[in-house]
C-alpha positions as CSV (number, residue, x, y, z in Angstrom):
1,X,-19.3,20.5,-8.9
2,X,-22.0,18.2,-9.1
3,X,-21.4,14.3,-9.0
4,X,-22.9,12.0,-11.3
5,X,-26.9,11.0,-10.8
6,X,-27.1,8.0,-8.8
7,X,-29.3,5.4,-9.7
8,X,-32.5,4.8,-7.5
9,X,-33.3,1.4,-5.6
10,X,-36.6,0.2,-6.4
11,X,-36.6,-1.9,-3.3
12,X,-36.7,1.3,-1.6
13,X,-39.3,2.8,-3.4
14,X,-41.6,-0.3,-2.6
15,X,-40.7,1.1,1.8
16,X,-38.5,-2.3,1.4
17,X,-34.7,-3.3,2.8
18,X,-32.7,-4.2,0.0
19,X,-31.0,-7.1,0.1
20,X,-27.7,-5.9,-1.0
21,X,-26.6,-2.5,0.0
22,X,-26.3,0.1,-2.9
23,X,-22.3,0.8,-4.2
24,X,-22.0,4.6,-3.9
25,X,-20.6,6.7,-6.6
26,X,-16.8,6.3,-5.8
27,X,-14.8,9.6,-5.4
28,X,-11.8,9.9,-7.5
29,X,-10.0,7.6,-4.9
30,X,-12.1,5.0,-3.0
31,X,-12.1,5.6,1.3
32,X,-12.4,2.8,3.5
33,X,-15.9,3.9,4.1
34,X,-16.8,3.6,0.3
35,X,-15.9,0.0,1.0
36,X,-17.7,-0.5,4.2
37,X,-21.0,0.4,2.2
38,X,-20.8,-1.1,-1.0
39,X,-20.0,-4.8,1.1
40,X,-22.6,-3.6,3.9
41,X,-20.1,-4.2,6.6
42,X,-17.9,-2.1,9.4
43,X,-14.6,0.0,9.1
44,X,-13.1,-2.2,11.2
45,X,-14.5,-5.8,8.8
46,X,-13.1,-4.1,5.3
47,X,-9.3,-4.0,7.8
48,X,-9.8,-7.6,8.8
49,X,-10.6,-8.7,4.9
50,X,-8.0,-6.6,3.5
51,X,-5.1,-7.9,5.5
52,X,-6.0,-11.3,5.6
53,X,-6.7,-11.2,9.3
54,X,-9.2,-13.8,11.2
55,X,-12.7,-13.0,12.9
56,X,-14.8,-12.9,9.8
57,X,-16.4,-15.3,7.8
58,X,-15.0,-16.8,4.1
59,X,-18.2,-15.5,2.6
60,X,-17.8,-12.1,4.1
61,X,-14.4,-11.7,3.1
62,X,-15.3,-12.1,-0.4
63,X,-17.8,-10.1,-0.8
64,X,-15.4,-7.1,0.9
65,X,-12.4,-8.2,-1.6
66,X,-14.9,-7.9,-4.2
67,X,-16.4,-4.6,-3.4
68,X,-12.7,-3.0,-3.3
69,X,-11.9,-4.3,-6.6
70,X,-14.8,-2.5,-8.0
71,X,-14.0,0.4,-6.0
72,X,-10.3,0.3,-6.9
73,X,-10.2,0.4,-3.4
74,X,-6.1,1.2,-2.2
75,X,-5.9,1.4,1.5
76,X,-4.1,4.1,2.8
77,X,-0.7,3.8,4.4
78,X,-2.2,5.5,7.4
79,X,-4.9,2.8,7.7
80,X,-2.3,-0.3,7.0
81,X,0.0,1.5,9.4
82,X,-2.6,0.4,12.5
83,X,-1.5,-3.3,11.3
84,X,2.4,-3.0,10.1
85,X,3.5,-0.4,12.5
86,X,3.1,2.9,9.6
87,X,6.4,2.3,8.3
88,X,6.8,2.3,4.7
89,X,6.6,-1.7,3.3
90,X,7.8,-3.1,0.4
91,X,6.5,-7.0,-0.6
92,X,9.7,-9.3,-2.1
93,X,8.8,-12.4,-3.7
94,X,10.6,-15.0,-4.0
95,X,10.6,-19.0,-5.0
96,X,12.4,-21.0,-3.3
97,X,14.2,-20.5,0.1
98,X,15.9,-23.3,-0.2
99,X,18.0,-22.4,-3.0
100,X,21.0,-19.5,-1.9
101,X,20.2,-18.1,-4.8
102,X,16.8,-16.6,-2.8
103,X,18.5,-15.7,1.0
104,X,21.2,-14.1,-1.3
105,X,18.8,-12.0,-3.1
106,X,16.4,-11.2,-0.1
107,X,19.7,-9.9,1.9
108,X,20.3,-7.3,-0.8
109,X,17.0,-6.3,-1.1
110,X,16.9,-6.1,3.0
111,X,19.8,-4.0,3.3
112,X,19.1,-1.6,0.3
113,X,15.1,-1.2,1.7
114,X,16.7,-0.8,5.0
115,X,19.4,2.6,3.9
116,X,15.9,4.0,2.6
117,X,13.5,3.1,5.6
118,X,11.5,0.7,4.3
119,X,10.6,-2.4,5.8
120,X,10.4,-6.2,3.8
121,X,8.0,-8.2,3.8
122,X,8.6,-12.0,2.6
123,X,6.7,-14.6,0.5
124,X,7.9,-17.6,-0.9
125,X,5.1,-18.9,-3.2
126,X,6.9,-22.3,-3.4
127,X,7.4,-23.4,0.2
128,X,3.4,-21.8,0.6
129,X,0.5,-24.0,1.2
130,X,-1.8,-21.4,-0.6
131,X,0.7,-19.1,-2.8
132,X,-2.4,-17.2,-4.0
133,X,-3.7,-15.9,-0.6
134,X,0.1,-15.2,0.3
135,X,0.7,-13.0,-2.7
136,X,-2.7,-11.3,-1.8
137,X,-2.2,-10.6,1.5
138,X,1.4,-9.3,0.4
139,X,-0.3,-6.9,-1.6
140,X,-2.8,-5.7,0.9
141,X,-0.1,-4.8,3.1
142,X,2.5,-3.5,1.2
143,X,3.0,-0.1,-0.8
144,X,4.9,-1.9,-4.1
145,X,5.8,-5.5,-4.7
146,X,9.2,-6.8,-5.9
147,X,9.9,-10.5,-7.6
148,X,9.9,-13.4,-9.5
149,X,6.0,-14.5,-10.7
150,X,7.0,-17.3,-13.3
151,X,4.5,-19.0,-14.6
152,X,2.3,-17.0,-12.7
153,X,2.2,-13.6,-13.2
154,X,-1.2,-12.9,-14.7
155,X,-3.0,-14.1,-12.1
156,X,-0.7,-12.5,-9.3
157,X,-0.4,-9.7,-10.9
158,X,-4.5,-9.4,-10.8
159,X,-4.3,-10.1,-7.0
160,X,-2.1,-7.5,-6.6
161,X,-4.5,-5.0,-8.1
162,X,-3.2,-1.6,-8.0
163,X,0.0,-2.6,-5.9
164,X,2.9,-1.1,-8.2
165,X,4.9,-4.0,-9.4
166,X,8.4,-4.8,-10.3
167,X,9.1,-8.5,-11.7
168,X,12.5,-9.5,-11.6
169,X,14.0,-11.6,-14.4
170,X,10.6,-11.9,-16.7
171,X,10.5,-14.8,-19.4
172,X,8.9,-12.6,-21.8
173,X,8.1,-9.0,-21.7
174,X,5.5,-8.1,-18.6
175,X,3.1,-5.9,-18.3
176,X,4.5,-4.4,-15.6
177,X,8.0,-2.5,-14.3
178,X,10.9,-4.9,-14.3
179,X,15.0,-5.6,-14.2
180,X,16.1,-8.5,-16.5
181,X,18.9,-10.8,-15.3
182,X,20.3,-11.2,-18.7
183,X,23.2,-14.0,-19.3
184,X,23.4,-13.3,-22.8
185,X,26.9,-11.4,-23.4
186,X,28.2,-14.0,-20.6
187,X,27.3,-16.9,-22.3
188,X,29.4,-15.9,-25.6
189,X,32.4,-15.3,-23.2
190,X,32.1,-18.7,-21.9
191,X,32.1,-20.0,-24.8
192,X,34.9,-18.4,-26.4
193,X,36.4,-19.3,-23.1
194,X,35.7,-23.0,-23.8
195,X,37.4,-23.1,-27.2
196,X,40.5,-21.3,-26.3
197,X,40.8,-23.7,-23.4
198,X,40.5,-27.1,-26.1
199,X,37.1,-28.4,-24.4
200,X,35.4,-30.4,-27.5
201,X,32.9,-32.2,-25.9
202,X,30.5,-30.2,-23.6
203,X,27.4,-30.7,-22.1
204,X,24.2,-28.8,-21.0
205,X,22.9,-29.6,-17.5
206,X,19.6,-27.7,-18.0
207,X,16.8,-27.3,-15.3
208,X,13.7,-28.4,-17.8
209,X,11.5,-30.8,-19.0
210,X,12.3,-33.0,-22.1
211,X,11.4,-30.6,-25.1
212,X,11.4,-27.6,-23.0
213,X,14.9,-25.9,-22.6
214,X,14.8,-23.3,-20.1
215,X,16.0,-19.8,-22.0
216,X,19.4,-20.2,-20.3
217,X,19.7,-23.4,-21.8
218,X,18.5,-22.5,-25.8
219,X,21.2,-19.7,-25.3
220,X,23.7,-22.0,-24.0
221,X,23.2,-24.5,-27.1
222,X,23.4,-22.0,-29.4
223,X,26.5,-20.4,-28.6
224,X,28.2,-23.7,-28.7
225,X,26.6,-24.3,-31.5
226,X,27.7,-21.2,-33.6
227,X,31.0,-22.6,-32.4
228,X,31.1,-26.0,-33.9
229,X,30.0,-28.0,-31.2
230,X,27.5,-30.6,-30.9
231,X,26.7,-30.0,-27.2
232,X,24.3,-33.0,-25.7
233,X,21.4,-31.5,-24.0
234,X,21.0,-33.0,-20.4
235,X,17.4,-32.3,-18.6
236,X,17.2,-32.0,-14.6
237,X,13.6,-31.4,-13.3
238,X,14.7,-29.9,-10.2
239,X,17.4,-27.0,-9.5
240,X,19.4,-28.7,-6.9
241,X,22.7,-30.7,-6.0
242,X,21.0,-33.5,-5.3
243,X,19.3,-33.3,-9.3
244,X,23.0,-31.8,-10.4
245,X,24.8,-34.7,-9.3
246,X,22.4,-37.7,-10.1
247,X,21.9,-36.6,-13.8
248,X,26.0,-35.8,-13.8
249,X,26.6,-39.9,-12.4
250,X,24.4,-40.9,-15.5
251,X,26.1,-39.1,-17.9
252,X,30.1,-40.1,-16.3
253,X,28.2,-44.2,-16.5
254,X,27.4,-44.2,-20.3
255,X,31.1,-43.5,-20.5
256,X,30.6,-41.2,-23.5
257,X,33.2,-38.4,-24.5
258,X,32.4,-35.6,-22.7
259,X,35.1,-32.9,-21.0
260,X,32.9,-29.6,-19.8
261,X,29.6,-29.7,-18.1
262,X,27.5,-26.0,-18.1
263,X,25.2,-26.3,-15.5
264,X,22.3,-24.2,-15.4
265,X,22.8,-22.9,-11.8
266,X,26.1,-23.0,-8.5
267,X,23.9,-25.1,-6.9
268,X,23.6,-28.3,-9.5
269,X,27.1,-27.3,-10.4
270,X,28.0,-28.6,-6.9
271,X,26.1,-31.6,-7.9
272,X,28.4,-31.6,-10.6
273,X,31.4,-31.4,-8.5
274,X,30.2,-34.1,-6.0
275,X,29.7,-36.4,-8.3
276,X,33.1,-36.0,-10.3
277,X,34.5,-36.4,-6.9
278,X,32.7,-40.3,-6.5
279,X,33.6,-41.1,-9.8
280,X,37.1,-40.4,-10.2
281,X,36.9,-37.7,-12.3
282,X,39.2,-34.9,-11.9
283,X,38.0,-31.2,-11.9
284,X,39.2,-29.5,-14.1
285,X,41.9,-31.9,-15.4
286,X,39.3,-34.5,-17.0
287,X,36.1,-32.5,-16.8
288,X,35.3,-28.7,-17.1
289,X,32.6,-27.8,-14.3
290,X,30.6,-24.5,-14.9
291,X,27.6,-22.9,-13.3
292,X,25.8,-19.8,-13.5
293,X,24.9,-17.0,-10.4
294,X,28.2,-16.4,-8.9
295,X,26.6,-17.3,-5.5
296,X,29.1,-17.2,-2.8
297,X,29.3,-20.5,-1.4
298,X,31.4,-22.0,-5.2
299,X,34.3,-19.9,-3.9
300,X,34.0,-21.9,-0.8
301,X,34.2,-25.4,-2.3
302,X,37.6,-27.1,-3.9
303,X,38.1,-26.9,-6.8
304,X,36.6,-23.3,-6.9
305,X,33.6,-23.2,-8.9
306,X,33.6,-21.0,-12.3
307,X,30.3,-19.5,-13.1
308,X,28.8,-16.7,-14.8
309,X,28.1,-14.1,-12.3
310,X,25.0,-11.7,-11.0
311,X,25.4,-8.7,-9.2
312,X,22.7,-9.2,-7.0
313,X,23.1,-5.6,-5.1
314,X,22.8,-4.5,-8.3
315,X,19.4,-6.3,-9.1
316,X,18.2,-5.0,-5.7
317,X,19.2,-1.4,-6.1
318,X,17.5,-1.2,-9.8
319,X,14.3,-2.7,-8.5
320,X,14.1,-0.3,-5.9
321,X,15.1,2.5,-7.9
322,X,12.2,1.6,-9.9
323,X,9.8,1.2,-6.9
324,X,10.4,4.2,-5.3
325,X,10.2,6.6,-8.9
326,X,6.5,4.7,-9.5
327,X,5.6,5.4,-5.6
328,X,6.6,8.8,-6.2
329,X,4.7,9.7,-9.3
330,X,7.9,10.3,-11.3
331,X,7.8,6.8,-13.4
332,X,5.3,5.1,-15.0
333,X,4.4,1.2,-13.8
334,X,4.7,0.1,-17.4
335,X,6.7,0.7,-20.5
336,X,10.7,0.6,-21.7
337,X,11.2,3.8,-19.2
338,X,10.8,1.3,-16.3
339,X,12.7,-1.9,-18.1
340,X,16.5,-2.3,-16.4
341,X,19.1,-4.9,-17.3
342,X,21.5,-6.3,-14.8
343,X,24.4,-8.7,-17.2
344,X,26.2,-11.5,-16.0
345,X,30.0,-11.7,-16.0
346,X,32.1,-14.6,-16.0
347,X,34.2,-15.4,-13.5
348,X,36.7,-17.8,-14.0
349,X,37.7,-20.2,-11.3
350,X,39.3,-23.5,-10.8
351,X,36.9,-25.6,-11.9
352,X,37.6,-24.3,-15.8
């Protein structure tokens, strides 16, 4: 069957070089060499550019980049296999390594990818000088990406292109496949919990700005609320200990009522528990401590730390299940037949 007419150069009507090489009509799925012409460079150049790899200029580079997303250019896994080895890769994104909440996460996903015969490959956009070129490069040499884009996610999911996506634990519903980490039913439990347990005076130890509640937090509120409680709303800019514990020692010095303290993660729970410890205050006898991911490490501590619990295998085994049905033609990479929910539980410890 005949293709469609392509369009003459006048430059080379004229007997003249043009000054840009002519993009060929692209076949039903772009080649390597489809690429090589359109950016008027070598096989070998469009691998370098694609993968993020050094010898050519920043100018060339471009101008490949650009004539594969015209192209909807997807390397083959044969051709990325001459740079990864030809194993099957999958791209996991993360935000922080420095929180256990991302090691914790990147082991399941490891050990799940592993049982199928995939390899991992790592980014963490925070600790990244250049979180755009890491996420691109990720997508170059992967075969589906798994994650958490934030505040992000339009413009990494355009650098990913045509790499099938799955975003982990969306704020609002994404344009592509993803698994929501959903503390919803938990929430209400802990609450109830709270009630039957005579805490009257609780606080919210949210990760937020002033006049921005993180979702956790709004649910948080409102479930006390609904309960009769006029919960004070307590704002840490930064997901740590460190953050958990500093805002906790300026709550315990205003010497206001207070007798349960919902953290919005383990880790500034500990905060919470370290500086309860400094102060005198006893855990749980004065003070309720509570945090949310059910990380390991707040079985460890003393007292134990209750939280509200993520199965994280769980998260990695529906994000792959996902990957591997779009990789395999059988799903879609959009839509409610590739949306998953993993709940939270609570888990009730010493520290409530």
């Amino acid at each position: 069957m005949a293709g469609p007419p392509r369009l003459t150069d006048p430059s080379r009507a004229a007997g003249e070089m043009p000054a840009t090489p002519p993009v060929p009509a692209a076949p039903s799925r772009a080649t390597i060499i489809d690429v090589a012409a359109a950016a008027g460079v070598s096989r070998q150049t469009v691998t370098r550019a694609m993968n993020g790899m050094s010898g050519i200029s920043a100018a060339t580079k471009e101008r490949v980049l650009a004539a594969a997303e015209r192209l909807a250019y997807r390397p083959s896994r044969f051709g990325r296999g001459l740079v990864t080895g030809g194993d099957h890769q999958l791209g996991l994104v993360v935000n922080d390594l420095r929180n256990p909440y991302s090691p914790q996460l990147a082991s399941a996903v490891y050990r799940l990818a592993a049982e199928q015969g995939w390899n991992v490959m790592l980014a963490d956009t925070t600790l990244a000088g250049d979180a755009d070129r890491i996420v691109q490069a990720l997508g170059s040499q992967t075969d589906v990406v798994i994650g958490y884009l934030g505040n992000r996610r339009e413009r990494w999911t355009e650098l990913l292109g045509s790499v099938p996506m799955v975003e982990l634990d969306p704020s609002v519903d994404p344009p592509t496949a993803a698994v929501w980490i959903d503390p919803a039913e938990s929430i209400e439990a802990l609450a109830d919990h709270l009630v039957a347990t005579g805490v009257r005076h609780p606080v919210v130890l949210d990760n937020s700005q002033p006049g921005q509640p993180s979702a956790r937090g709004v649910l948080m509120l409102d479930a006390l609320h609904r309960r009769g409680y006029l919960p004070e709303l307590v704002h840490g800019p930064h997901g740590t200990a460190e953050c958990g514990a500093e805002e906790t020692a300026r709550v315990l010095a205003r010497r206001r009522r207070l007798d349960a303290i919902l953290a919005f993660n383990d880790v500034m729970a500990l905060g919470v528990l370290q500086a309860c410890r400094r102060a005198g205050v006893d855990v749980p006898g004065d003070l309720r401590a509570v945090g949310v991911d059910g990380l390991p490490l707040g079985a460890l501590v003393s007292p134990t730390l209750t939280t509200l619990a993520v199965d994280l295998d769980a998260v990695a085994r529906e994000a792959l299940d996902l990957a591997l049905g779009m990789l395999a033609g059988e799903l879609p990479r959009s839509g409610a037949t590739v949306q998953r929910t993993v709940r939270h539980r609570l888990l009730v410890r010493e520290s409530a």
